[in-house]
N, C-alpha and C positions, 0 to 999 in steps of 0.2 A: 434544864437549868444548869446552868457551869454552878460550882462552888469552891470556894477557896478554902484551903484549913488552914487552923492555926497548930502550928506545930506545939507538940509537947515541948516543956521545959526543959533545959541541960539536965538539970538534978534528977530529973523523969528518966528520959532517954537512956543518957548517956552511963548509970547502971545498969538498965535494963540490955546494952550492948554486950559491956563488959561481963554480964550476966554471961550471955550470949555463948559470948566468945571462949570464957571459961569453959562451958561445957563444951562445947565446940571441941576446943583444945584437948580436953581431959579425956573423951571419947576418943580423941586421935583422927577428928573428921576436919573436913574446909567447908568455908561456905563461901558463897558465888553462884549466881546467877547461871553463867555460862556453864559448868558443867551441866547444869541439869539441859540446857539445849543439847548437850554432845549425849546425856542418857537418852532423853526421847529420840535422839537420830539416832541411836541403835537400837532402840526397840524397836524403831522403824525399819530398819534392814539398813540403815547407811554402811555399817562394815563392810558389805557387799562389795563398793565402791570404794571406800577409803581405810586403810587399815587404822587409822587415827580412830576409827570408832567399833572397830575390832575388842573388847572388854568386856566385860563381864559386867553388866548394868546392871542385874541384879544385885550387885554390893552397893550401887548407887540408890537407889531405890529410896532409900530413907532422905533421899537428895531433893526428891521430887515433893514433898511436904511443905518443900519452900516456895515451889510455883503457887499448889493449893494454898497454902498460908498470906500470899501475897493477895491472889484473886480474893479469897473472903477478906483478909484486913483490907483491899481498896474498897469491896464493897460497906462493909463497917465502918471508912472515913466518910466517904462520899454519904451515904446514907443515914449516919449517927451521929458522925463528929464535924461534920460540915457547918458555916454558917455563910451566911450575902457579904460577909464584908469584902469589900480587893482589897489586890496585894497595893502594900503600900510601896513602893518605888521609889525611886530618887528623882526629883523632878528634871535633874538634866537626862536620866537615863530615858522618861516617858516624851521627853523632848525628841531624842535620838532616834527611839521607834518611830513618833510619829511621822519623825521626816524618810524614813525609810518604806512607810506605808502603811502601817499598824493603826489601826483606829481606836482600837478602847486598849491599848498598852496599863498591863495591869489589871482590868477590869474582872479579864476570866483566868481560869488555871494555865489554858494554855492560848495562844493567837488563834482566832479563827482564820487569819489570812495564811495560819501554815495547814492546819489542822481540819478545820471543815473536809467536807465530803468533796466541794466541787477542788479544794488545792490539790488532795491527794489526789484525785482523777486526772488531773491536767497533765499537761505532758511531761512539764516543767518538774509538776510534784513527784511524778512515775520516777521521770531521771534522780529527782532529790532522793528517795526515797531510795532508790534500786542503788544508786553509787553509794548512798549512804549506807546501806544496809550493808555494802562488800566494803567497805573501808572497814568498820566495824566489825565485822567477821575476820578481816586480815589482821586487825589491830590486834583483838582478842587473845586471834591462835597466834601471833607473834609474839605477842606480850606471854602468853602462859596464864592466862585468866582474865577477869573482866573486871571494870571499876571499883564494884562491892568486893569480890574476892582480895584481889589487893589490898585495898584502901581498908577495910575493913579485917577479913582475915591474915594478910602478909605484914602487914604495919603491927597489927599484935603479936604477932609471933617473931618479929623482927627482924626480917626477911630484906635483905638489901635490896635485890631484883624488884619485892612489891615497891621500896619506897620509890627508888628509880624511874617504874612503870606509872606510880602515883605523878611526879612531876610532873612526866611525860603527858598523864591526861589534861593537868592542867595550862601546861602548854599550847596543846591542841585546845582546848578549850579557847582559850583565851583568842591563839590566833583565828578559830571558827568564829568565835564573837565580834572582834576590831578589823579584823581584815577580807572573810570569806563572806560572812550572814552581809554585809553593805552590799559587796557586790550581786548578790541573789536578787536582795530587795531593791 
């Protein structure tokens, strides 16, 4: 069963960040997604290959709390804080999927026509999937951190390069939305 959540409130959230971030800060730590990928490639032995993950992951360690923290909070939404309602959309935007090929635009969390079992298997989905995955990875280690780190840790700490990197996502965003996702679909 797909389910949609309803996001927590501003007044919720958005102390519980700043929460966050504060301690965050006050420890002297970052947070972001993307390190903890570059900790598990050197526990995996990546240094081996690339001195980028030559470090000493045991300081990161405490890093890795946010993967686990993630996987139980997703299971906690999906399973607790879930209800049936869909997302409600803007009727020219469920207009725009449909004609692009999206059948129930809105209905579930994510497309089945990206997301199902049979799109990632197809060739199409491999190639989406495999380019997409290296752009991402190049973006990342180019950029110096990932969306959340950024956007989230570099903009509070107020970090020129994160807000930079932040525009920049939503640039790419945008043009992946108006101009790349038509031509796929």
């Amino acid at each position: 069963m797909d389910y949609i959540l309803n996001p927590w409130p501003w007044y919720v959230s958005g102390p519980l960040i700043a929460l966050v971030m504060a301690l965050l800060l006050y420890f002297g730590k970052t947070f972001g997604m993307s390190s903890n990928l570059r900790t598990f490639c050197a526990i995996g032995g990546a240094g081996k290959f690339s001195n980028f993950f030559k470090f000493n992951w045991k300081n990161q360690s405490w890093n890795l709390i946010v993967v686990l923290g993630a996987i139980i909070g997703g299971f906690i939404a999906t399973q607790f804080l879930s209800n049936d309602s869909i997302s409600d959309l803007n009727p020219d935007t469920v207009t725009e999927l449909q004609n692009m090929g999206f059948e129930n635009a809105g209905a579930t969390l994510v497309p089945n026509e990206m997301y199902n079992i049979e799109a990632i298997t197809s060739t199409g989905g491999l190639l989406l999937l495999i380019i997409g995955g290296l752009l991402v990875g190049f973006g990342t280690r180019y950029a110096g951190g990932c969306t959340s780190g950024h956007a989230i840790t570099g903009l509070s700490s107020l970090q020129k390069p994160s807000l930079i990197a932040v525009i920049g996502f939503f640039i790419g965003g945008l043009i992946m939305t108006n101009f790349i996702l038509p031509l796929i679909f």
